[in-house]
Structure formats: structure tokens, C-alpha cells
C-alpha positions as CSV (number, residue, x, y, z in Angstrom):
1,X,-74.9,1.4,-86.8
2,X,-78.6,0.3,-86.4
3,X,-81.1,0.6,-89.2
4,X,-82.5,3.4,-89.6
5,X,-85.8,5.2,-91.8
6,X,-84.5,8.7,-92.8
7,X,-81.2,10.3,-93.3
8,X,-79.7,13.7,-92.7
9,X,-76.7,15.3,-94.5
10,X,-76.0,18.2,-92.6
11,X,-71.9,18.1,-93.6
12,X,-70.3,21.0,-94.0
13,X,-73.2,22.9,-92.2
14,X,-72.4,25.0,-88.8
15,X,-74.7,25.1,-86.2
16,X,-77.7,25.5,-85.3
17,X,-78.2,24.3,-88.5
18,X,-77.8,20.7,-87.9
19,X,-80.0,20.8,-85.4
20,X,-82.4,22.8,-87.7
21,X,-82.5,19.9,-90.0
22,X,-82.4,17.4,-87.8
23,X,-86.0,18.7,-85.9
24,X,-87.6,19.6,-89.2
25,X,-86.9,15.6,-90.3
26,X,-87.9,14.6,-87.4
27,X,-91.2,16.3,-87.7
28,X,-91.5,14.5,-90.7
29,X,-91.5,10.8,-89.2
30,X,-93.7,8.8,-87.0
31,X,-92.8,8.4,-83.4
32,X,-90.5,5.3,-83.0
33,X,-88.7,6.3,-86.3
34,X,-84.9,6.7,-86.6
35,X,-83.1,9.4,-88.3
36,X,-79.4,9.0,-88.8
37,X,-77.4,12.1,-88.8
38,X,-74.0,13.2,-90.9
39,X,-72.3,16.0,-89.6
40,X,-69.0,18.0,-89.5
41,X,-69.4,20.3,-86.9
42,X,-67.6,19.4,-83.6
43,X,-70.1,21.1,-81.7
44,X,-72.4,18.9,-83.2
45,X,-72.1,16.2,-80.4
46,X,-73.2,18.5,-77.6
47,X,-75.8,20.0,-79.4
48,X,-77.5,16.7,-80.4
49,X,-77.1,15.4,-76.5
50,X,-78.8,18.7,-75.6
51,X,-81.3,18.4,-78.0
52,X,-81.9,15.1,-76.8
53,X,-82.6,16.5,-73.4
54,X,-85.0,19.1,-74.2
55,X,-87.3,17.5,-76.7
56,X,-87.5,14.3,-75.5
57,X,-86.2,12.5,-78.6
58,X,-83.7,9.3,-77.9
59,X,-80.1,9.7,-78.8
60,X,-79.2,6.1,-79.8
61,X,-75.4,6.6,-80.4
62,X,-73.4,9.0,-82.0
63,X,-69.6,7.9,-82.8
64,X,-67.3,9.8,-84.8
65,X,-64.9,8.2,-88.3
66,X,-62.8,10.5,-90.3
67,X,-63.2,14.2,-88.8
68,X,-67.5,13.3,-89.4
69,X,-70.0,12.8,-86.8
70,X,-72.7,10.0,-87.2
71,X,-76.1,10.1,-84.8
72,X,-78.8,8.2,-84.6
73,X,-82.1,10.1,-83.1
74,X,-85.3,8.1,-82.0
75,X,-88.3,9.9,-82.7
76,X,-89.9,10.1,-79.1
């Protein structure tokens, strides 16, 4: 995966609160800024696509290794 400036360990965490995490983080970095995300929650993938959708934010990848679920999130 590409570099990234921030991470998010939201494993073992239902949602929403991945997504939770992930907007407060991303409220904490400049625009341009990447924040990789760890998660465990299948329903992770949609929910990160559709949070892509409505605020804007780039989903860079997402990819999944050993029952976990890696994003990256550009800060839009």
C-alpha cells in the first residue's frame, strides 16, 4: 500500500463505528492527507465506498489479508 500520514485501528469495532473514527481522523488532517484504515467488519468495505461518495473524500484502495480490511482514504 501507498504511504500514508495517519492511521486508524478500528479492529474489532462494528459499525458505524469505523466510519466514526475514520471522519473524526480525518477532520484531523490537512486536505491531500492519507489515512489508512484497519478493520474487521465485513461491512466495512461498503460503508467506506459510501462514505467516499457522500463526503467527497478519495477512496485510494481497500484490499482485504487475513479476515482484516485495509483502506486508504484521501482527505478531499
Amino acid at each position: 500500500m501507498a504511504d500514508f500520514d495517519q492511521e486508524l485501528d478500528a479492529s474489532g469495532l462494528n459499525c458505524p463505528l469505523p466510519i466514526l473514527r475514520a471522519k473524526k481522523a480525518l477532520a484531523s488532517l490537512s486536505s491531500g492527507q492519507v489515512l489508512h484504515i484497519i478493520a474487521t467488519d465485513p461491512g466495512a468495505v461498503k460503508d467506506f465506498e459510501a462514505f467516499a461518495k457522500q463526503t467527497g473524500n478519495e477512496l485510494m484502495e481497500h484490499k482485504e489479508e487475513g479476515g482484516k480490511f485495509y483502506f486508504l482514504m484521501r482527505k478531499s
